[in-house]
C-alpha positions as CSV (number, residue, x, y, z in Angstrom):
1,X,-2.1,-17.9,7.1
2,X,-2.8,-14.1,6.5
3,X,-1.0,-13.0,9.7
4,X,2.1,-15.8,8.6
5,X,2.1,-14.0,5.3
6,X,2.2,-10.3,6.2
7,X,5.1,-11.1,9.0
8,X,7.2,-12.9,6.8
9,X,6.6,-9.7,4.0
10,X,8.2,-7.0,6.7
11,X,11.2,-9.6,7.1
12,X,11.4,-9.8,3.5
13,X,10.9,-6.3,3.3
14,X,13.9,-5.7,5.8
15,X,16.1,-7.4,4.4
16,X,15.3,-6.0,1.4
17,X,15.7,-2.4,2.3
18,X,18.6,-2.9,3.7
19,X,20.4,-4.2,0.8
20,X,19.6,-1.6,-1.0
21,X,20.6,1.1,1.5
22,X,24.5,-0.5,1.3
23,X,24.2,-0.8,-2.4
24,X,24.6,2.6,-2.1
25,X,28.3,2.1,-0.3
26,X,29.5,-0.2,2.2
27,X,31.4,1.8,4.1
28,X,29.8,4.9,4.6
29,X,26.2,2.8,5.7
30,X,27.5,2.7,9.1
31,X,28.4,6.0,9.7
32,X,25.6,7.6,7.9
33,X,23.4,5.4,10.0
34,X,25.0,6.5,13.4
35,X,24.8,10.4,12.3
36,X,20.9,9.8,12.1
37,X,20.7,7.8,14.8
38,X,22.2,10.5,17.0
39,X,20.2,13.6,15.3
40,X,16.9,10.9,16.1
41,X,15.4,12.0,19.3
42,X,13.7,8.8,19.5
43,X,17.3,7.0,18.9
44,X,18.2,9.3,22.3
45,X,15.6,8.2,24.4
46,X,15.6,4.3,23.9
47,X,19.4,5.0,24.3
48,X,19.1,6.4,28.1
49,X,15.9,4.3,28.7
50,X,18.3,1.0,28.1
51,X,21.6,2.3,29.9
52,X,19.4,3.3,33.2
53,X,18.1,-0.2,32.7
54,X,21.3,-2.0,32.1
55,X,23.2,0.1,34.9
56,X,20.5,-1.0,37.3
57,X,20.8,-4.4,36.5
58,X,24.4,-4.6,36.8
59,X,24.7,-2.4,40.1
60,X,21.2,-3.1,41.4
61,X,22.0,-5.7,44.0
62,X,24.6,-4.0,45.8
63,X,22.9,-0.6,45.8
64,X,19.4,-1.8,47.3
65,X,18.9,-0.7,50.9
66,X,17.5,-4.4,51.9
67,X,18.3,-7.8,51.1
68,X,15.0,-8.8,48.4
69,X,14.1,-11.8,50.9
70,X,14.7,-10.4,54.0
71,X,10.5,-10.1,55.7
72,X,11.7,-7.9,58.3
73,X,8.6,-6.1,58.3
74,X,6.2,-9.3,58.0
75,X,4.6,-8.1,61.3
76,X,3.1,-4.8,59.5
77,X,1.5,-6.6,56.6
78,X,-1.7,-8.4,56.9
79,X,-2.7,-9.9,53.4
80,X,-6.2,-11.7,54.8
81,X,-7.5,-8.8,56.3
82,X,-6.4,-6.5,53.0
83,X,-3.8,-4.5,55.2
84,X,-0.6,-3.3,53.6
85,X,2.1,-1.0,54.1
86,X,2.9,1.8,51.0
87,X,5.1,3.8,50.2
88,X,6.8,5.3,53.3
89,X,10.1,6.9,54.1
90,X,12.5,3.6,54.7
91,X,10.3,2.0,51.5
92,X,10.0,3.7,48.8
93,X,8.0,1.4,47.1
94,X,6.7,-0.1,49.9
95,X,6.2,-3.7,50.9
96,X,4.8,-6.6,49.8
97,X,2.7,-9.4,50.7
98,X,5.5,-11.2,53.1
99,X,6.8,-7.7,54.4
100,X,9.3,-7.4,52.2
101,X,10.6,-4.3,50.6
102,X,10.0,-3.8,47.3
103,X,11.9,-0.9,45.7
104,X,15.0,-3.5,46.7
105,X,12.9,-6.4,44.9
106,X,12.4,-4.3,41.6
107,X,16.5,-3.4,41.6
108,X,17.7,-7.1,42.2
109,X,14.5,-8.1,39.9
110,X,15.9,-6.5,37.3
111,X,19.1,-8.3,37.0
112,X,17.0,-11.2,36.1
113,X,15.2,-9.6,33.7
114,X,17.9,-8.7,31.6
115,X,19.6,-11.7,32.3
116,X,16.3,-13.7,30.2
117,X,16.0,-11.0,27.7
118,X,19.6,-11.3,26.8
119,X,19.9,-15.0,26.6
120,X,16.3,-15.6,25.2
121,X,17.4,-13.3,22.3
122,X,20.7,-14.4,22.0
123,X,19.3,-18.2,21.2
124,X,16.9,-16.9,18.9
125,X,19.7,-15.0,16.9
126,X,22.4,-18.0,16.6
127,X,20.4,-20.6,16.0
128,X,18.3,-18.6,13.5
129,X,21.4,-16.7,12.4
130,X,22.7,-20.5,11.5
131,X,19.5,-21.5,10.3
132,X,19.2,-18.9,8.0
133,X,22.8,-19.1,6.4
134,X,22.2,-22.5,5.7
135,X,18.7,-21.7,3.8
136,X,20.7,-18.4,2.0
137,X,24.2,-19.9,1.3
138,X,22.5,-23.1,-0.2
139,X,20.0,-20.7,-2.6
140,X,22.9,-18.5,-3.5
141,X,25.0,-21.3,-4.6
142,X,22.2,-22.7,-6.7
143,X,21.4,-26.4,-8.0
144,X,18.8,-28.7,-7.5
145,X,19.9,-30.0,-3.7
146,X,20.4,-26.4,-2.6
147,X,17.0,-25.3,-4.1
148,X,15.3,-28.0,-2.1
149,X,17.5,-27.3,0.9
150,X,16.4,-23.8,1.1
151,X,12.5,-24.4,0.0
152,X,12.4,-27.1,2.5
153,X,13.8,-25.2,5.6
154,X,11.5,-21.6,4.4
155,X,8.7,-24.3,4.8
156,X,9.4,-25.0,8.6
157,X,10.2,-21.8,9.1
158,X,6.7,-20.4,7.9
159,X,5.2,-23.2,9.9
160,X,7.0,-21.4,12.9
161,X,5.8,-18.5,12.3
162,X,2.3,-19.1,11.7
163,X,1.8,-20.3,15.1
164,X,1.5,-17.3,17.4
165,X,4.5,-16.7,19.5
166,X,3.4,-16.4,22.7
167,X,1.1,-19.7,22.1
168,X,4.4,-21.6,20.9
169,X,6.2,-20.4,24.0
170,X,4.0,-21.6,26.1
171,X,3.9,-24.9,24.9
172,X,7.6,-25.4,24.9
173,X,7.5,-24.2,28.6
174,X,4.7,-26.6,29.3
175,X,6.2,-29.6,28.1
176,X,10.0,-28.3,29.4
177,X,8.9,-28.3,32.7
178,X,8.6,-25.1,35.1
179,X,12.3,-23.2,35.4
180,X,14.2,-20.0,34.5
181,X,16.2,-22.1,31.9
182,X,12.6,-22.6,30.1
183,X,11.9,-19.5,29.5
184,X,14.8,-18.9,28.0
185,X,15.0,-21.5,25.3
186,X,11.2,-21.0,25.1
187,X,11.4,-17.4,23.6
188,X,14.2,-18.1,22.1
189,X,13.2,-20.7,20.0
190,X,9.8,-18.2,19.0
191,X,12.3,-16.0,17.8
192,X,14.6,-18.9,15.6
193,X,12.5,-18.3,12.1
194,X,12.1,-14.3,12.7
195,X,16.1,-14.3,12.5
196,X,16.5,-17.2,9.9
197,X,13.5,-15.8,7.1
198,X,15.5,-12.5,7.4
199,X,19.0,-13.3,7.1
200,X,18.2,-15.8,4.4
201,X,16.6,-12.8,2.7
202,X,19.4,-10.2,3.1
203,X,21.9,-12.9,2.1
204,X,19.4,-13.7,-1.3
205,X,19.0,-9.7,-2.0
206,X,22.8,-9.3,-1.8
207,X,23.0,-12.0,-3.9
208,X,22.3,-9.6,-6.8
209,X,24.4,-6.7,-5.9
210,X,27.0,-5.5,-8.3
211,X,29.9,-6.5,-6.2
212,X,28.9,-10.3,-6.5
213,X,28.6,-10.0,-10.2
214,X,31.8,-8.6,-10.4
215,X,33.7,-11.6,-8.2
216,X,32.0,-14.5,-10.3
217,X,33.3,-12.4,-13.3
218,X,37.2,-12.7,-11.9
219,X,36.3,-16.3,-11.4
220,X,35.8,-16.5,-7.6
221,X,34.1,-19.4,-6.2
222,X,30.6,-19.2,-5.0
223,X,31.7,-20.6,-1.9
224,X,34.1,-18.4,-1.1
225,X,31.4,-14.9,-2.3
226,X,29.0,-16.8,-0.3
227,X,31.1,-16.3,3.0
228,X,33.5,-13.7,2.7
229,X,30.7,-11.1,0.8
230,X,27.4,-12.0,1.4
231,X,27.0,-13.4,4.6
232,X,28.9,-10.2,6.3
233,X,27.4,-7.9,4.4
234,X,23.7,-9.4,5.4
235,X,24.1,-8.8,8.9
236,X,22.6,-5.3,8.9
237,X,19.2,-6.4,9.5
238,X,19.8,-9.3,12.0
239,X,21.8,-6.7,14.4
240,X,18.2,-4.2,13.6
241,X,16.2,-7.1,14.4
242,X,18.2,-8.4,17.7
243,X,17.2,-4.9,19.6
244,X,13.9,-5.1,18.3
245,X,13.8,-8.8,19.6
246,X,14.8,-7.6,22.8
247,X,11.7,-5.7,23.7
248,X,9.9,-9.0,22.8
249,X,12.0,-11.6,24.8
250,X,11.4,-9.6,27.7
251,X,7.7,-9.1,27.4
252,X,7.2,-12.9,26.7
253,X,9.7,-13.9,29.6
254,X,7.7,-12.0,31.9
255,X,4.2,-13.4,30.6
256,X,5.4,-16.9,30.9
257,X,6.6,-16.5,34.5
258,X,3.1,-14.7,35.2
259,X,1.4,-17.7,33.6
260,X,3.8,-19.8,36.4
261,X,5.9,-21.2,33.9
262,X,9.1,-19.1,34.7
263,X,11.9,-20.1,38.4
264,X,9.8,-22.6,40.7
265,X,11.8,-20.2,43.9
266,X,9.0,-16.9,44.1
267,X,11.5,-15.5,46.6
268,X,14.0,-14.9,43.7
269,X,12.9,-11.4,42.4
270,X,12.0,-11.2,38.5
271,X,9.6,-8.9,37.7
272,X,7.4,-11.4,35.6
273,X,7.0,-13.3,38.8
274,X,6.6,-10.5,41.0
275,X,3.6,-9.5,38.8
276,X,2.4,-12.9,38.9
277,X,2.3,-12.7,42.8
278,X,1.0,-9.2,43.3
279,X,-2.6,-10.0,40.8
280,X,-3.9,-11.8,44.5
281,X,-3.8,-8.6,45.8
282,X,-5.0,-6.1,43.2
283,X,-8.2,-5.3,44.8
284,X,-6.3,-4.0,48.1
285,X,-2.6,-3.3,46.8
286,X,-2.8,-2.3,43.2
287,X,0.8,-0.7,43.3
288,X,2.4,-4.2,43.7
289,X,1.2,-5.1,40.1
290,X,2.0,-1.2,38.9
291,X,6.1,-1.5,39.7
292,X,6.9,-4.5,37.7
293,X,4.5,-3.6,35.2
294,X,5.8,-0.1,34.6
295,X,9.3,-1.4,34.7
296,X,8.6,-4.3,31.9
297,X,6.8,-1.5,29.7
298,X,9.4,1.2,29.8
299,X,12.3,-1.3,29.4
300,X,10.8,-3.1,26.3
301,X,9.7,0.6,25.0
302,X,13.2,1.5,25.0
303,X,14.5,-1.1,23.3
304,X,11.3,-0.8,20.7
305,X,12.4,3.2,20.2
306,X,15.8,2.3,19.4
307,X,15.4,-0.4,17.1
308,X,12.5,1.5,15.1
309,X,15.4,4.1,15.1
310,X,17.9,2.0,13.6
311,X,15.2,0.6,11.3
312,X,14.3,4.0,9.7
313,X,18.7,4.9,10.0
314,X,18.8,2.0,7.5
315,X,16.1,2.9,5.3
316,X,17.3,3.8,1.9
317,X,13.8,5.6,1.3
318,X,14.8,8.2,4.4
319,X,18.0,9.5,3.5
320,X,18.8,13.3,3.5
């Protein structure tokens, strides 16, 4: 329960920070934060890191020089006998196993990629999103029922999170059944209570900002502060947390689909799977587990450097 307790603390803490930064004014947060994040040579370089990405993903399949099934060098490439063809002037990454080319492999593989990072986070931050309005709108309001509400939904939440994610992501997958569709809704269902503790914590630290005090003084319903105040104004963190999450759905995807849990078709490129079929052949061609690997670490680094960047952007403590 240690390890439940120190993750839910940083969300806390997020969420907390993060009130505090816009205490300081709503309207310049944003921009103050952009001016940092642009000065931030950190920012910079998970910026480039994820538009190379991106702009491979999106234009990948109709600039690689083969089609990612075509074997039309399966003649050259002799698995049994540990004969393989590397890097050579028509492919640039070589081939694989079934003589196909896989510089075009890792460009269409990448498409897929994004495609699970994405959604997988995207899951994660609506349902949790919801999740944790619920848990923050019904302790803001107050009473007995919204008291329990909220106590009662932090408790499954902490359950969640107690569970390691990559154990719970598995098991999901397990029971799912093997597909691309699993994967997603498996990481994004680790990533449901990361989104819901924090909003619901940004949404209680707002709660106490001078601006709310003010509107139940002119006699505005708690409703009304609950949804038109609060609730926008607790966002900061979620939209931090989403990049961050990024990075994670990504390296999760890609372990489930090594594990064999990710698309049932291994002649669909995604770079989880092609690292899943390329361990066979470590011993004789080690570069066929380097590409995808390299690709999944610098794409989930990038998305690490720029959400630590817009972490520390938002941080009251680090303001000039």
């Amino acid at each position: 329960m240690a390890s439940t307790t120190t993750r839910a603390d940083k969300i806390d803490r997020l969420a907390e920070l993060t009130a505090q930064q816009e205490a300081h004014g709503g309207a310049s947060l944003w921009r103050e934060a952009f001016r940092r994040l642009r000065a931030s040579k950190m920012a910079v370089i998970g910026a480039v890191i994820i538009a190379v990405f991106v702009v491979l993903a999106v234009i990948g399949p109709w600039i690689a020089p083969y089609g990612p099934t075509e074997q039309a060098w399966r003649g050259e490439v002799f698995p049994n006998q540990g004969r393989f063809v590397g890097p050579r002037g028509e492919n640039w990454f070589g081939l694989d196993h079934l003589g196909r080319d896989e510089f075009s492999r890792m460009l269409v593989g990448a498409r897929q990629t994004l495609l699970v990072g994405v959604v997988s986070m995207l899951i994660g931050l609506v349902v949790g999103a919801l999740v944790g309005a619920l848990s923050g709108a019904a302790a803001t309001l107050g009473g007995a029922s919204g008291k329990r509400l909220d106590s009662f939904v932090m408790r499954v939440t902490d359950m969640l999170l107690a569970l390691p994610s990559l154990l719970l992501a598995v098991s999901i997958a397990a029971v799912m059944g093997q597909s691309l569709t699993t994967v997603m809704i498996a990481v994004g269902v680790v990533q449901v209570p990361v989104f819901a503790r924090l909003l619901r914590g940004s949404m209680l630290a707002q709660g106490g900002s001078d601006y709310v005090l003010a509107a139940r003084a002119l006699g505005v319903r708690r409703r009304r502060i609950v949804l038109t105040q609060i609730l926008p104004n607790s966002l900061s963190p979620v939209i931090v947390q989403a990049t961050l999450s990024l990075a994670t759905a990504i390296i999760e995807a890609a372990a489930l689909s090594y594990l064999g849990l990710g698309n049932p078709d291994p002649a669909v490129p995604e770079w989880g799977v092609m690292l899943s079929q390329a361990q066979r052949f470590f011993d004789n061609a080690p570069m066929m587990s380097v590409y995808p690997a390299v690709g999944i670490i610098i794409t989930a680094l990038g998305f690490t450097l720029l959400g630590e960047a817009m972490r520390e952007a938002l941080d009251p403590k680090l303001r000039g």
